[in-house]
N, C-alpha and C positions, 0 to 999 in steps of 0.2 A: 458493492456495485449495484444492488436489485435496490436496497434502499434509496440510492438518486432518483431512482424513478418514479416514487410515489413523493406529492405534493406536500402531504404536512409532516414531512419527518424534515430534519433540519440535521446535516449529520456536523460533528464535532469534532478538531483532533489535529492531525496532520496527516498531508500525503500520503501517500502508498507510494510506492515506483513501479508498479504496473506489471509484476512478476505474474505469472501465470500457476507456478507450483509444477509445472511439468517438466522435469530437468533431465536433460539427453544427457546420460555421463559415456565417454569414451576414455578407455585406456590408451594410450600412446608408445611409441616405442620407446624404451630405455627407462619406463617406469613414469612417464610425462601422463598427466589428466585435463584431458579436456570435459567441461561441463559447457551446457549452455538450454538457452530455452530457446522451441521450437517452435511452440504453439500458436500461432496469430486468434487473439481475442478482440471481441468486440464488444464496446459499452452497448448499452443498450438503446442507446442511435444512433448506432450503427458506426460511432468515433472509436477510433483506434484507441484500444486501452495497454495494450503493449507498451512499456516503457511510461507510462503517463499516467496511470492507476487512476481510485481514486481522489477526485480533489476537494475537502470538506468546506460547506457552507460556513462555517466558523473557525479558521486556523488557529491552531493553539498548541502549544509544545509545553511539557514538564520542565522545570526550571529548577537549576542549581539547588537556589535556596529554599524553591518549596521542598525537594526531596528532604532534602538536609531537616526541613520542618516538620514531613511527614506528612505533606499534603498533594493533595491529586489535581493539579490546575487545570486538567486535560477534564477531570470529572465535574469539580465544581463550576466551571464555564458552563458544561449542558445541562 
């Protein structure tokens, strides 16, 4: 998230989903778990990063056949 903010970086990759890493876990009766995230975060102008993570300048996802090949599509793009 701090790297969007600086001009000449160029980020690379796919999505995030906008998790925060702070996870409220409750026990429930009868042995039931509830987990969830609490934390409301902000990018850094001030946009909602909660659920929306973030979003890279270049989308690019690892593919079947590169693994199968042993290559890193996500790497060689940047």
């Amino acid at each position: 998230m701090v790297l969007q903010g600086i001009d000449h970086v160029t980020l690379v990759g796919g999505e995030t989903k906008g998790t925060t890493g702070n996870v409220t876990r409750i026990l429930l009766p009868g042995g039931g778990r509830l987990h969830f995230t609490g934390k409301r975060v902000y990018s850094l102008d001030g946009s909602r990063f909660q659920n929306v993570g973030v979003i890279p300048d270049v989308e690019v996802y690892p593919t079947f056949e590169g693994l199968k090949a042993g290559r890193d599509e996500v790497l060689e793009t940047g």
